[in-house]
LOKE-388023 format. One record per residue (C-alpha): residue in one letter; x negated, y, z negated. Coordinates in steps of 0.05 Angstrom, whole numbers, padded with zeros to 5 digits, always signed. Example, Ala and Ser with C-alpha at 12.3 -4.5 7.8 and 13.67 -1.06 7.14 Angstrom:
<pts>
A-00246-00090-00156 S-00273-00021-00143 
</pts>
This chain:
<pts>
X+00641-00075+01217 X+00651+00000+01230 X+00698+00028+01272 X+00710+00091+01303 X+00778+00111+01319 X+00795+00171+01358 X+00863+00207+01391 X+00823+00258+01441 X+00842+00308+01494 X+00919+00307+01473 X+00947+00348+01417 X+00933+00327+01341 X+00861+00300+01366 X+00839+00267+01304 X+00781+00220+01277 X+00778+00161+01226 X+00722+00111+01201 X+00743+00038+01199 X+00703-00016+01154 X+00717-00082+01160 X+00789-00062+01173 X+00800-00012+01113 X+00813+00067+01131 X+00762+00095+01086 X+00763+00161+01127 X+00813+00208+01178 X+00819+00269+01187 X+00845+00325+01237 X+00812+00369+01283 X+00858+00426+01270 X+00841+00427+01190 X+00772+00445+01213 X+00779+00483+01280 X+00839+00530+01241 X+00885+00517+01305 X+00943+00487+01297 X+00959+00417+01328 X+00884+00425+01359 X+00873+00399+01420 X+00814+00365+01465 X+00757+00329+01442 X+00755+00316+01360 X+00679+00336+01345 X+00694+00363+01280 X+00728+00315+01253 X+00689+00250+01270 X+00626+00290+01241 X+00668+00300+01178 X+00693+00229+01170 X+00613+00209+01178 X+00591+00265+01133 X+00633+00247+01074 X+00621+00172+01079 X+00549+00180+01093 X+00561+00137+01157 X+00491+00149+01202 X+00523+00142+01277 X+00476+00088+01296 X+00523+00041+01240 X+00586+00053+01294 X+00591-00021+01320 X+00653+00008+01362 X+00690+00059+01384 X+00763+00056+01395 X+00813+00114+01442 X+00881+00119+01433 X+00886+00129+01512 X+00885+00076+01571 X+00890+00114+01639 X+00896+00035+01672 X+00965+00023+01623 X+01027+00021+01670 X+00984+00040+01727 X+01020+00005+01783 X+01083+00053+01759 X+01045+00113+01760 X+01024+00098+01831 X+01096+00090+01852 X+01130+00143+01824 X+01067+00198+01845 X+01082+00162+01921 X+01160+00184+01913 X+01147+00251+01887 X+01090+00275+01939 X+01061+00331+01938 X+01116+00362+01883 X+01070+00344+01817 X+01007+00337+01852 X+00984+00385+01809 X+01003+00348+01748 X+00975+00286+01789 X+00916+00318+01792 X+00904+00340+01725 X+00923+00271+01695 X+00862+00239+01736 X+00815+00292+01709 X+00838+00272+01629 X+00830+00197+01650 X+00755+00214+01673 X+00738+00245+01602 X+00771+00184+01569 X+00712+00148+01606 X+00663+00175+01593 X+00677+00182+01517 X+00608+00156+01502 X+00572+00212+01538 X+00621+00264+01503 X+00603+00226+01435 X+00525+00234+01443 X+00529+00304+01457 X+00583+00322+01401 X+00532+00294+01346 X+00469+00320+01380 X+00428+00247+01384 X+00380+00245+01436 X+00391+00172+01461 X+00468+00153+01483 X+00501+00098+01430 X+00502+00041+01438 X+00572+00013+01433 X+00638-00010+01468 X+00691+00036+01477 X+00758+00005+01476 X+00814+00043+01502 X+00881+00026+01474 X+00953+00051+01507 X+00991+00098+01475 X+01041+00073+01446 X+01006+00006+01424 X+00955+00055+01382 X+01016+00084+01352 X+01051+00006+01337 X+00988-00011+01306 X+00980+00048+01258 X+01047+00039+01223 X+01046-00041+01221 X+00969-00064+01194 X+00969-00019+01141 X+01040-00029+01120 X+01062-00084+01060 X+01096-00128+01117 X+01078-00193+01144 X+01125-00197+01191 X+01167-00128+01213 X+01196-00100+01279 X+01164-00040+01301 X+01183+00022+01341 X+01146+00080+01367 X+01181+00142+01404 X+01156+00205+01414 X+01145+00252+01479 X+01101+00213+01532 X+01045+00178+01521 X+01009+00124+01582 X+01069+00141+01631 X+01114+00116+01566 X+01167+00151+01513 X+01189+00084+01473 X+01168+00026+01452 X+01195-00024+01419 X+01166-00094+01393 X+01146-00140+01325 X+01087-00149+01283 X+01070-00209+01246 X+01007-00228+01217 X+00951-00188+01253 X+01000-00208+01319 X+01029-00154+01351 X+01072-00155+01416 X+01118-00110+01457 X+01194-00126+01462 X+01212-00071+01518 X+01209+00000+01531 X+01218+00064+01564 X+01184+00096+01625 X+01175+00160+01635 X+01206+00205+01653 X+01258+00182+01605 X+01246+00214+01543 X+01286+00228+01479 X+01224+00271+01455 X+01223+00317+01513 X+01310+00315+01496 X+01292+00347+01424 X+01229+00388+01448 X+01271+00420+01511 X+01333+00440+01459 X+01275+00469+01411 X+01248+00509+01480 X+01307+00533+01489 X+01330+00558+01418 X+01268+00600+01415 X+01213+00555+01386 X+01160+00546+01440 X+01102+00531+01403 X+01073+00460+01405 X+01110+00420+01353 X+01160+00465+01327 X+01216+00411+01334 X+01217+00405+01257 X+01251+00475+01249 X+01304+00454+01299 X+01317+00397+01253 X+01321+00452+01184 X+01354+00493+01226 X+01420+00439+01239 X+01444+00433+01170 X+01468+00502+01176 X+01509+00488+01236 X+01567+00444+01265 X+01557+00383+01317 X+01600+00418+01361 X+01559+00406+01435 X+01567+00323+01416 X+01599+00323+01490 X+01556+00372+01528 X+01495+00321+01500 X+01522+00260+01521 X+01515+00293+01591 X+01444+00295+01577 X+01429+00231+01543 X+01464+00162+01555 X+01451+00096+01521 X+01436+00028+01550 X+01422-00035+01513 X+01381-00058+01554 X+01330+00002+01561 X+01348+00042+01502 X+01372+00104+01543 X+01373+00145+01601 X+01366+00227+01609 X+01402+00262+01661 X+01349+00287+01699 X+01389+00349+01721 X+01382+00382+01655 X+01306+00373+01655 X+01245+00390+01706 X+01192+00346+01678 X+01202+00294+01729 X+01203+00347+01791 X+01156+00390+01779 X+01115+00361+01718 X+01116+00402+01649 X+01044+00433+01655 X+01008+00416+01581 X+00940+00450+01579 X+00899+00461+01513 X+00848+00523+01530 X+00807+00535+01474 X+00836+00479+01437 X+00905+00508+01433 X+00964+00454+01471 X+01011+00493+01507 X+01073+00465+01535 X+01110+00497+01588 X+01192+00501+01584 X+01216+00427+01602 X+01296+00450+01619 X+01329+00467+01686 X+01374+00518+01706 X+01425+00469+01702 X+01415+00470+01627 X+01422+00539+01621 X+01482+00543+01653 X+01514+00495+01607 X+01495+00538+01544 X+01480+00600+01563 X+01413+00645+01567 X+01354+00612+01523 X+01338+00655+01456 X+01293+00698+01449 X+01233+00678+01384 X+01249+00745+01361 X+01320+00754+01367 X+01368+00744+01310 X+01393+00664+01297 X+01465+00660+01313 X+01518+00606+01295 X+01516+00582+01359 X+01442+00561+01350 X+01461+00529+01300 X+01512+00494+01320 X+01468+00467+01376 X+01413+00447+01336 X+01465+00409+01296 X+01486+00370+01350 X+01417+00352+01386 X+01401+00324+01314 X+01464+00285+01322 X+01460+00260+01388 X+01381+00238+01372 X+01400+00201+01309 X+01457+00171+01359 X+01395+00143+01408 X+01355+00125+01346 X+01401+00082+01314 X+01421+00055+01376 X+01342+00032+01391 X+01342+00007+01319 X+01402-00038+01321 X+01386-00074+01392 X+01313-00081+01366 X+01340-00114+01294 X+01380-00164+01344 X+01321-00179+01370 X+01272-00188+01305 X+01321-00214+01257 X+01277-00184+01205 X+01301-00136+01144 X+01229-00093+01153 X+01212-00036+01194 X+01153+00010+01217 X+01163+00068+01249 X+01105+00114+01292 X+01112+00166+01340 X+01125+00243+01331 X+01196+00219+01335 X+01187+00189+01267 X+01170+00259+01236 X+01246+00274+01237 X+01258+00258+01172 X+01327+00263+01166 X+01343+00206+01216 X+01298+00170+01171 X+01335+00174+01107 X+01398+00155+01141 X+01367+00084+01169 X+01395+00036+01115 X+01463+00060+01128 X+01463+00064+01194 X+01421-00004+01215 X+01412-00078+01173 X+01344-00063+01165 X+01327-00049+01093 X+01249-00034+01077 X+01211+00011+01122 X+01149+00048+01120 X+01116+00101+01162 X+01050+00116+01148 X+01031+00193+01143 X+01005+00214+01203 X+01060+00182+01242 X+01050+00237+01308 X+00989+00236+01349 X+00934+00249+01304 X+00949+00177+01272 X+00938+00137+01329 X+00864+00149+01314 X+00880+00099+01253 X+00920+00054+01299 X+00868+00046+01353 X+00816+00028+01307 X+00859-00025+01270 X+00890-00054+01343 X+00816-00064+01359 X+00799-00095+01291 X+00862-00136+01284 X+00891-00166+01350 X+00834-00155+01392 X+00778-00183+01352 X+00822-00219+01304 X+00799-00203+01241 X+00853-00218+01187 X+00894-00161+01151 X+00873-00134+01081 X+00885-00065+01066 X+00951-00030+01054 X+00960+00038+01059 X+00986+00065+00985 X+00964+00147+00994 X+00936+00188+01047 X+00878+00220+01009 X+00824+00213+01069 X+00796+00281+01084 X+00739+00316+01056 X+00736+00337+00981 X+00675+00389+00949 X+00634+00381+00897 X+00647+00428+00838 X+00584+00469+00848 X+00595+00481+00918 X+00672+00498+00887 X+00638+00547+00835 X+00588+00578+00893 X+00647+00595+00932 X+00684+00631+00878 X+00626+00681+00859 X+00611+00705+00932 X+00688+00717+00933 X+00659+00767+00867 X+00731+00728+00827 X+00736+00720+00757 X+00756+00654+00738 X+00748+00598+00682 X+00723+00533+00681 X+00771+00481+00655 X+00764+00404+00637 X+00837+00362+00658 X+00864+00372+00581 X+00877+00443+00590 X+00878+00447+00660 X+00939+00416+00665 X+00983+00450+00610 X+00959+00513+00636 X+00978+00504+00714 X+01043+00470+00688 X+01058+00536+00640 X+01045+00580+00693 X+01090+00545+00740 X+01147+00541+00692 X+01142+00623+00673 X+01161+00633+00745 X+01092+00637+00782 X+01061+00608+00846 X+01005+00563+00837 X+00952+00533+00901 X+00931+00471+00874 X+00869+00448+00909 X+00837+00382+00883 X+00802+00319+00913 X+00804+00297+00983 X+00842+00330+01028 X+00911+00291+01058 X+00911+00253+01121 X+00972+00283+01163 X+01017+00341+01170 X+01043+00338+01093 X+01005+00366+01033 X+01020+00312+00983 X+00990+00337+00917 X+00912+00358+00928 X+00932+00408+00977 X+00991+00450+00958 X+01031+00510+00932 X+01064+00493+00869 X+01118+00529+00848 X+01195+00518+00794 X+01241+00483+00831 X+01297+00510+00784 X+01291+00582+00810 X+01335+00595+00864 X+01298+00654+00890 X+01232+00622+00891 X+01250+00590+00967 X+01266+00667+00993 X+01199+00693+00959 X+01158+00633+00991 X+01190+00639+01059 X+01179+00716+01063 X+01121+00728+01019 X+01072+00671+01018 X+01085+00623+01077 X+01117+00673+01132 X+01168+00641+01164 X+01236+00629+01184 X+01281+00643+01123 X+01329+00575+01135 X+01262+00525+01123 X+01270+00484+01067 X+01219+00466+01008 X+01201+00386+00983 X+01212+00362+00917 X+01145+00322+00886 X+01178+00272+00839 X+01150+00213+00794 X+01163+00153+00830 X+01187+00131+00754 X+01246+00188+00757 X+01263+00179+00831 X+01336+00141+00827 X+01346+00201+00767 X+01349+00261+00819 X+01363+00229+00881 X+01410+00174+00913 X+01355+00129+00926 X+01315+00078+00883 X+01266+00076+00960 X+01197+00109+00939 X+01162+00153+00998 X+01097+00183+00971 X+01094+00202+01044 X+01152+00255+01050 X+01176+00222+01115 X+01251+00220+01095 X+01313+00253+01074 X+01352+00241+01017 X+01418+00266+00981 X+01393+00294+00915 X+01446+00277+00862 X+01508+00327+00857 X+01493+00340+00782 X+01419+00354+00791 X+01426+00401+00856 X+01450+00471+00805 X+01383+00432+00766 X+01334+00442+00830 X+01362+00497+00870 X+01295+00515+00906 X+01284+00453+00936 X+01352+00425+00949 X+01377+00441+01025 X+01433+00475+01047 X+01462+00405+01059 X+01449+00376+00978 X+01382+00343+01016 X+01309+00334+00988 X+01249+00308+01031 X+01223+00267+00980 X+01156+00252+00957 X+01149+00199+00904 X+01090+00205+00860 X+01057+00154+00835 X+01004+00149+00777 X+00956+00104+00810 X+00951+00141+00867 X+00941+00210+00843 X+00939+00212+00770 X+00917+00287+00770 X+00989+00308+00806 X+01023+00255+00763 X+01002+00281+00700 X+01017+00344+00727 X+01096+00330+00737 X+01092+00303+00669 X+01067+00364+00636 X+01120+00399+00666 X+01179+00362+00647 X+01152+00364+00572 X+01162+00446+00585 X+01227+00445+00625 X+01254+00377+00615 X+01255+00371+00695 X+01196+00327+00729 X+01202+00365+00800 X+01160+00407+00832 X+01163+00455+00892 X+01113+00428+00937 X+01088+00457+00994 X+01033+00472+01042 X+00971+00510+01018 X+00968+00549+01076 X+00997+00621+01110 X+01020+00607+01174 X+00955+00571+01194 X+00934+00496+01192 X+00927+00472+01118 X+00868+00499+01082 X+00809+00442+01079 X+00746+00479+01049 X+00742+00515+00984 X+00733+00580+01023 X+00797+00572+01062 X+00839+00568+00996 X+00806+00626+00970 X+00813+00676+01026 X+00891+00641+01025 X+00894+00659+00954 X+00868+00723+00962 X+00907+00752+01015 X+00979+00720+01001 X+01030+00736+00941 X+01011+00673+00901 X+00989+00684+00828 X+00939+00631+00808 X+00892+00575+00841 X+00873+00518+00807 X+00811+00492+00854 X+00785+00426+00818 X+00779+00442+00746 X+00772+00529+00752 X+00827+00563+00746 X+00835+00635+00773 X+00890+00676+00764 X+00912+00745+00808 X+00925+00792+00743 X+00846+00791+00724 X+00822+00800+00800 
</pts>
């Protein structure tokens, strides 16, 4: 059976190919669109996942949208009754989305340009059951409790629940227009960060500061153990006047989600391009406190409930990786996994597998050990792009590419690594990154400024072995998914100053062997040179989505500071070009 799964007219609008419930494809509209967190209808990206699986679309037996317009229905209706005419507008254009998520099918047959309509069932899935799903089938688990939080999704923030088996079912949750996603995206508003998604610089930005606002947040926020927690609807306009979300030309814009009465508790907003001062900081500090607060909170009263030692997480929520490194000591739960694309874009995966799996209750078999999904290039088409970009460049087998990208890295120089298929989710894990010595202290300065452009306080991962994890870090947990937070060691820190935070913290990816052997080897190489198995990893991209086609890495290389690309097996370098 083939599956189509799709997350449409919503931020992070994605596509993946199901067979016989295993991913075998995914990938994100932005990657090919070059617009960040891309928005609308994912064309692109389902005829990728088709093109690269040789999938005809007459082999779709279904198609599967993370989007229900009929889930909690009867509270829509009620709460659009009480608020008249205030968000008619948002009213309005909520109706208008729910009529494209019907007519899916006709959008489908004109996106791949087939002259009869296809002929198959679209199954709409809510929200926040699409996100359950993607983080609990493909996990190890039999049986795990399950939480998803993000902004709104279906007229819902949270939801909480268990999985067992291919069984899933919902414990509770939270309506809107509770949120503790529009909490952290209203704070990241106001700090001067209004692009779509920027929340994960508020989080960077807190280690510099103090928790000092702990009391002006618990205005804002309160907790409740029997509905997880409440906002104080003062601070926030959402619920009055709607927070207008609109994605012209594919780009999501979100307008500005506090009140007045939120500005006159801290002051005038800042400015994007004024200077970061420590009382920025001090507030981003405490927002990340006060959310890990609510998050732990959810966790506990959900552990009560499931009595089980496993948890998956979904949701954009589940991004903030530093909540997530702090689980086990905060909650009894003591495995977890969250798969890669834990934000929007990944409940394409989950409503594909909700359909496969607890609608039409096919058993569980695939686990999902690496997020290697996108498109890859053959070398030819690799070597075509290289001459029209007139480079000079040679042509190496594995045996000596890999000593020479690991020399290179270790004498101090910047290296995009471009190999296989492309990753699944926000994070390059090893086939599309910069590589660069973690032991140079400068190096995160020259990235920031040079290379990446962008804010100077953002911090840089750490790619380690998964065999040398517990060495560098206070963890034995492996996350080849860099979806949490750990203390690196004290005595390795002065080891790996370029990729250990302000606050001694990593965001950890574990590499494993199996999984990518070409990275693996890679890390290896490099400890035989330095005696230190870590390497700067980061996006191979400039302040643009992550590059997918050979092209797109060599206009990146081209144009940025970096001093060598190793694309598949050719290896270019900036000093003979």
């Amino acid at each position: 059976m083939m599956i189509l799964g799709i997350n449409a007219y919503h931020g992070d609008a994605a596509a993946c190919l199901i067979k016989d419930g295993e991913i075998i494809a995914a990938c994100e509209e932005e990657r090919l669109r070059r617009i960040k967190h891309c928005a609308g209808f994912p064309i692109l990206a389902i005829r990728s996942c088709l093109a690269q699986t040789g999938t005809k679309p007459e082999s779709i037996d279904c198609v599967a949208i993370s989007r229900d317009p009929k889930a909690n229905l009867s509270k829509k209706i009620l709460y659009a009754i009480k608020q008249s005419s205030k968000i008619s507008n948002l009213i309005k254009s909520r109706f208008e989305n729910a009529g494209r998520i019907i007519n899916v099918k006709s959008e489908l047959t004109r996106a791949l340009s087939l002259s009869q309509p296809l002929q198959v069932k679209v199954h709409q899935t809510e929200h926040h059951l699409a996100h359950m799903a993607s983080c609990f089938y493909p996990s190890p688990f039999d049986r795990a409790a399950i939480l998803s939080i993000d902004g709104f999704g279906d007229f819902v923030s949270t939801k909480w629940g268990w999985g067992e088996g291919r069984e899933l079912k919902s414990l509770g949750q939270v309506n809107f227009p509770h949120s503790a996603g529009i909490l952290y995206t209203a704070l990241t508003q106001y700090l001067g960060f209004p692009n779509y998604g920027d929340e994960y610089k508020v989080m960077a930005l807190a280690a510099y500061g103090k928790p000092r606002y702990k009391n002006e947040l618990k205005e804002m926020i309160s907790l409740d153990s029997k509905n997880g927690f409440r906002l104080n609807l003062d601070f926030f306009v959402h619920h009055r006047n709607g927070v207008e979300m609109n994605w012209k030309d594919g780009y999501p814009n979100l307008s500005a989600c506090y009140s007045r009465k939120f500005i006159e508790a801290f002051g005038p907003p800042r400015l994007p391009d004024e200077p970061l001062e420590p009382h920025h900081q001090d507030l981003a500090a405490s927002l990340q406190k006060k959310f890990e607060d609510v998050y732990f909170h959810i966790l506990n009263e959900l552990h009560k409930k499931t009595q089980t030692e496993n948890l998956c997480l979904a949701g954009g929520c589940a991004f903030n990786s530093v909540a997530n490194g702090k689980i086990k000591d905060h909650t009894p739960f003591k495995h977890m996994f969250i798969q890669p694309a834990a934000g929007d874009a990944g409940t394409a995966l989950g409503a594909g597998l909700y359909l496969y799996h607890s609608v039409l209750k096919n058993p569980r078999r695939f686990r999902m050990e690496h997020a290697y999904l996108g498109p890859q290039f053959e070398p030819q088409s690799v070597k075509r792009a290289l001459d029209q970009a007139n480079l000079q460049y040679q042509e190496l087998n594995g045996e000596k590419l890999i000593p020479q990208v690991a020399r290179s890295i270790s004498e101090g120089k910047i290296v995009g690594w471009f190999q296989g298929r492309m990753e699944f989710g926000p994070r390059a894990l090893g086939n599309r990154s910069l590589l660069a010595d973690p032991r140079r202290k400068e190096m995160r300065e020259w990235l920031n400024e040079k290379i990446k452009l962008r804010e100077d306080f953002r911090p840089f991962a750490p790619s380690v072995p998964s065999e040398e994890v517990g060495i560098y870090f206070e963890t034995e947990e492996l996350d080849p998914f860099m979806t949490r937070v750990f203390k690196i060691k004290k005595e390795k820190q002065s080891l790996i100053p370029a990729v250990t935070h302000v606050d001694g913290t990593g965001r950890l990816q574990a590499v494993e062997r199996k999984t990518n052997p070409k990275f693996w080897s890679l890390l290896q190489e490099f400890k035989k040179l330095t005696g230190v198995p870590v390497l700067l990893n980061t996006s191979f991209n400039e302040n643009e989505p992550i590059v997918c086609t050979p092209e797109e890495a060599i206009n990146c290389f081209v144009r940025s500071g970096m001093d060598a690309l190793a694309i598949e097996n050719f290896w270019v370098e900036r000093k003979q070009n």
